[in-house]
ChimeraX commands (.cxc) that place a marker at each C-alpha (Angstrom):
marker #1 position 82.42,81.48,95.76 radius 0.5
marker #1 position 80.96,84.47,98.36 radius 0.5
marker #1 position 81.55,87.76,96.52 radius 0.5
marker #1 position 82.90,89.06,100.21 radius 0.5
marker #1 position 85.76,85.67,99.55 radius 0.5
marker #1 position 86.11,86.72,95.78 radius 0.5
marker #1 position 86.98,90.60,96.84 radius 0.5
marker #1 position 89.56,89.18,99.52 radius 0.5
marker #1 position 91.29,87.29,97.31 radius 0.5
marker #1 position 91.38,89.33,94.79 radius 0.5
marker #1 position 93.13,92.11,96.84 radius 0.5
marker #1 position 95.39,89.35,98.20 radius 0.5
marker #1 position 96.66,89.25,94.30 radius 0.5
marker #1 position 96.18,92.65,93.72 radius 0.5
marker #1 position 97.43,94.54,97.00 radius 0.5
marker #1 position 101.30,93.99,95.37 radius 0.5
marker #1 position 100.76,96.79,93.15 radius 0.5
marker #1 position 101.07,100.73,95.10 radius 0.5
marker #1 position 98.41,101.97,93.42 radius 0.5
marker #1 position 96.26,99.44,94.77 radius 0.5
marker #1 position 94.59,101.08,98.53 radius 0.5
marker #1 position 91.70,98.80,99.24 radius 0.5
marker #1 position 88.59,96.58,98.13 radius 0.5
marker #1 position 84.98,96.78,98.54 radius 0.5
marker #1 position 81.45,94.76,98.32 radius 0.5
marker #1 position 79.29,97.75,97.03 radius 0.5
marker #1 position 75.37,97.00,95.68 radius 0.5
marker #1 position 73.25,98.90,93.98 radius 0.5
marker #1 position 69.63,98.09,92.59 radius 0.5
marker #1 position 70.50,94.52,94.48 radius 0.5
marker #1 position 73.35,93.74,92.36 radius 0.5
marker #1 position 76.59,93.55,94.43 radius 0.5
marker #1 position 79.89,93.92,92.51 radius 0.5
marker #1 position 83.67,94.14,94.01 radius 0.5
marker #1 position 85.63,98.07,93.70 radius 0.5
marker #1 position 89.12,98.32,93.59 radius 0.5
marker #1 position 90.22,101.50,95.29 radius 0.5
marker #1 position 93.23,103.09,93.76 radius 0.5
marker #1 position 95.61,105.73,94.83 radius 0.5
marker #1 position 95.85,106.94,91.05 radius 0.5
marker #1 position 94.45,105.21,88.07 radius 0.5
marker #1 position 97.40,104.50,85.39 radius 0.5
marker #1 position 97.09,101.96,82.28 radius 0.5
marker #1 position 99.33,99.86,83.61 radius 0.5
marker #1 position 97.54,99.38,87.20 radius 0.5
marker #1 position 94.18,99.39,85.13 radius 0.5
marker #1 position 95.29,96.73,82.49 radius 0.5
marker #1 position 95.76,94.49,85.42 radius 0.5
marker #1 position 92.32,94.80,87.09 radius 0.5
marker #1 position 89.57,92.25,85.43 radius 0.5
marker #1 position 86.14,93.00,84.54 radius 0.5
marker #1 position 85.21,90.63,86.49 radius 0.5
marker #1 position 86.51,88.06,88.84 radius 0.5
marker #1 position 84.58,84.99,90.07 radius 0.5
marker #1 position 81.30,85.76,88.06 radius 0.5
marker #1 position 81.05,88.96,90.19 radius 0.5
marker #1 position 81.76,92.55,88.15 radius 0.5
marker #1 position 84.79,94.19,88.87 radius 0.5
marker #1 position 84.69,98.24,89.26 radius 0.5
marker #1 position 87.87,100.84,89.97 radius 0.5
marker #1 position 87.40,103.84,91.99 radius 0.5
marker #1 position 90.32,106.58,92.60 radius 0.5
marker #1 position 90.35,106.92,96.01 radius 0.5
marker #1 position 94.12,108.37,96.45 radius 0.5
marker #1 position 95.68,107.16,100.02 radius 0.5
marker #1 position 93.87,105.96,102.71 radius 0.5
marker #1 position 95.42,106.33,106.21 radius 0.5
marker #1 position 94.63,105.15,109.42 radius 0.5
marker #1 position 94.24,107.29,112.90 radius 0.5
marker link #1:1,2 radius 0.2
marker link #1:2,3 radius 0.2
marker link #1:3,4 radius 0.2
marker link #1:4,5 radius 0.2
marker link #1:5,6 radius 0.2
marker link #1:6,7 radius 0.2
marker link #1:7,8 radius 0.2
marker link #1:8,9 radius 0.2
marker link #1:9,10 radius 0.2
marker link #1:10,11 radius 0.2
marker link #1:11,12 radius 0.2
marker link #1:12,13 radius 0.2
marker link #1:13,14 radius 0.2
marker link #1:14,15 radius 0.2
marker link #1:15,16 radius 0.2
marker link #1:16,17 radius 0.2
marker link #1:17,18 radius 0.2
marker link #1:18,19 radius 0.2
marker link #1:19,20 radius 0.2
marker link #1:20,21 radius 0.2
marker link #1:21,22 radius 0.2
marker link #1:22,23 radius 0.2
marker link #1:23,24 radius 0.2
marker link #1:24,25 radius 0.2
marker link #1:25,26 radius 0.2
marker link #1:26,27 radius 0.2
marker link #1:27,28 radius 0.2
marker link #1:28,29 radius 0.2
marker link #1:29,30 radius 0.2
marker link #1:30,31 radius 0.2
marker link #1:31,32 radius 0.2
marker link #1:32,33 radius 0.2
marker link #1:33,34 radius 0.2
marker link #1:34,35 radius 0.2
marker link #1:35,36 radius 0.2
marker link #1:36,37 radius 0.2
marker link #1:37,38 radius 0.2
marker link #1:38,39 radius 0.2
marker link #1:39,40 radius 0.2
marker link #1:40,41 radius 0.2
marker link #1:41,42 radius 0.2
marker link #1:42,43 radius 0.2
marker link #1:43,44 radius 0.2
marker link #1:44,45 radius 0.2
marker link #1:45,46 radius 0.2
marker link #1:46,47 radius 0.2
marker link #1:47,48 radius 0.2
marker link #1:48,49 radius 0.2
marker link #1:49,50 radius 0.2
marker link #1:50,51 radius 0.2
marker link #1:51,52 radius 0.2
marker link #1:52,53 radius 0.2
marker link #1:53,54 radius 0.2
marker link #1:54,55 radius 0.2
marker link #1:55,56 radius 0.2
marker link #1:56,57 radius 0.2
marker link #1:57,58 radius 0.2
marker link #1:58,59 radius 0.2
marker link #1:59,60 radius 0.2
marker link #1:60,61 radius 0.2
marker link #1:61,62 radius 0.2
marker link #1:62,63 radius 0.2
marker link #1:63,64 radius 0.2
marker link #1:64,65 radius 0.2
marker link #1:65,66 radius 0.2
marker link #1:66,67 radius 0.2
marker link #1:67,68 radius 0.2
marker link #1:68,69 radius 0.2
view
């Protein structure tokens, strides 16, 4: 599976939870991996996130809300 397919589906599971804002392919040094964005990080939002997902490594970032214009 794509990485860009693994991320989507993985917010499609994910995007349930509040705390959950977004998802991202990020690379760096060449190696893509998938964030999580999250309006606030709490143990039980975090406990829910794998390390990875599909073979590709899983990352959180606190973004707090995002809005649209």
């Amino acid at each position: 599976m794509r990485i860009t397919d693994a991320s989507l589906e993985l917010y499609q599971t994910l995007r349930a939870y509040d705390e959950v804002v977004g998802t991202a392919v990020v690379s760096k040094n060449d190696k893509p991996y998938i964030v999580i964005y999250l309006e606030k990080a709490t143990k039980a939002i975090l406990d829910k996130i794998p390390p990875s997902y599909k073979g590709n490594q899983v990352k959180t970032e606190i973004s707090g809300s995002f809005f649209s214009f």
